[in-house]
C-alpha positions, 0 to 999 in steps of 0.5 A: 962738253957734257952740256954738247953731249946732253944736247946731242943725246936730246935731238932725235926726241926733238925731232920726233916730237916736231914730226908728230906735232906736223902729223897731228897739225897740217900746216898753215893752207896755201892757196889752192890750185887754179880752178880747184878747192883745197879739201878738207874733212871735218870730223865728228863723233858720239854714241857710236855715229862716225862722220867725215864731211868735207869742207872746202878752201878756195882762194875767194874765201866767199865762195868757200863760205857759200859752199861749206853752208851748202855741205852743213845744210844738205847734213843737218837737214837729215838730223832727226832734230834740232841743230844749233847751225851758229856753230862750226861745223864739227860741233853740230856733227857732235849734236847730231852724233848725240841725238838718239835716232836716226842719222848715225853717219855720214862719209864722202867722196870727191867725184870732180874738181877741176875746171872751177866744178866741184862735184861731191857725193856724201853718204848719210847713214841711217839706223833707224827700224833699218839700216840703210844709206842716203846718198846726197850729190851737190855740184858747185861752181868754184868761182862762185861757191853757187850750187849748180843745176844740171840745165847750167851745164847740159844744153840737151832739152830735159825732155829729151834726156829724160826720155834717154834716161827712161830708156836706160831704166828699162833696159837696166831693170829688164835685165835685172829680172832677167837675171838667173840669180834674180829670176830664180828669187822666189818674190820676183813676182813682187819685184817687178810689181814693185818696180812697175814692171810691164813683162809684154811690152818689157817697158816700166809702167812711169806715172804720167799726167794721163795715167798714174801708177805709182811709179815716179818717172825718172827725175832729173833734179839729182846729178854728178860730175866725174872728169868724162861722165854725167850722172843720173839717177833712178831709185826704185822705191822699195822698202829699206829691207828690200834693197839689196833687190834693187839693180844700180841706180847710177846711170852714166852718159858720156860728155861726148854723147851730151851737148854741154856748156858753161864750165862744162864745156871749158872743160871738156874743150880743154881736156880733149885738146890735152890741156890740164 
């Protein structure tokens, strides 16, 4: 009886030690959902930098592999030296933690996974003379871990976006100096210079093959997904210690408003009849 009774008494000590071997240790992965990626953040740190990176698992572990690179690559690519990409990922997140300069961070968000598209954002911290954040956006299809461009899922001939897209900048930028708070920023001056700013025709002053002013026209190379929006992208380049003068740089068009194909469009067909 004393040996039942020392086993009782030993229980709730095996059960919490079993709970906390589950919360330390996820359990063996399942295989993902259909058109979807299990994901995952690796972590790494050192000399103060934090990072949390995703990293993906998918039914085809080729696909996986093709796409977990990508991510490694887009971060590396931002360390201030040399990292040995042989290893796994969390250990060349500790190289770059233990460099001196300059990538001190990197985080991430999942803005789309569904229909075989993932669309990740990372944001890379740097502290470099300034402080500030890079964003990088990758869209991958999932079938076959191959990054996406945005004219494998957007039908609208480039030049015709393009064109939406200048006409969002200028209306975003002419209210943000219109602004009071803005107007009444004593270097307003300077900003619209900087932004290239025309006050007559209220219009952006964009470099083209006829006239170049210095101020890029919007690109369209840089994209992201969410379930119902295309992102675009605009950034003015202003120094680091200037950016928080700067109006948002995420432009968003509506699926209904673009002629999309390819996994785009299986999944935009699917999700306005109500399918999942």
């Amino acid at each position: 009886m004393k040996g039942f009774f020392a086993r009782r008494s030993a229980m709730p000590g095996m059960l919490l030690a079993a709970w906390l071997v589950r919360a330390t240790f996820p359990a063996v992965a399942q295989t993902p959902a259909l058109g979807r990626a299990e994901i995952f953040a690796v972590l790494g740190a050192g000399k103060g930098a934090q990072f949390s990176l995703p990293q993906v698992r998918l039914a085809d572990e080729l696909a996986a592999e093709r796409i977990n690179r990508a991510i490694a690559r887009a971060v590396v690519s931002a360390a201030d030296a040399p990292v040995d990409t042989t290893v796994a990922l969390a250990r060349q997140l500790r190289q770059i933690a233990s460099q001196p300069c300059c990538l001190r961070g990197g985080r991430f968000q999942t803005l789309l996974n569904q229909g075989s598209l993932l669309s990740l954002k990372l944001t890379l911290e740097i502290n470099g003379a300034y402080y500030y954040e890079r964003p990088v956006y990758l869209v991958f299809d999932l079938s076959t871990g191959q990054r996406l461009t945005l004219a494998a899922l957007i039908a609208d001939p480039p030049a015709q976006l393009a064109r939406r897209l200048e006409g969002a900048v200028n209306r975003r930028i002419g209210e943000f100096l219109g602004d009071t708070a803005t107007g009444e920023h004593a270097g307003r001056s300077d900003l619209a210079a900087r932004f290239g700013w025309d006050f007559t025709t209220r219009r952006v002053r964009f470099s083209t093959a006829d006239a170049l002013t210095g101020i890029p026209a919007p690109d369209l190379g840089e994209f992201a997904l969410t379930p119902h929006t295309l992102l675009l992208f605009y950034r003015v380049g202003l120094p680091a210690t200037m950016l928080a003068d700067t109006p948002d740089d995420t432009y968003r068009f509506p699926y209904a408003r673009l002629q999309t194909r390819g996994r785009l469009a299986e999944l935009v067909l699917k999700s306005s009849s109500g399918g999942r």
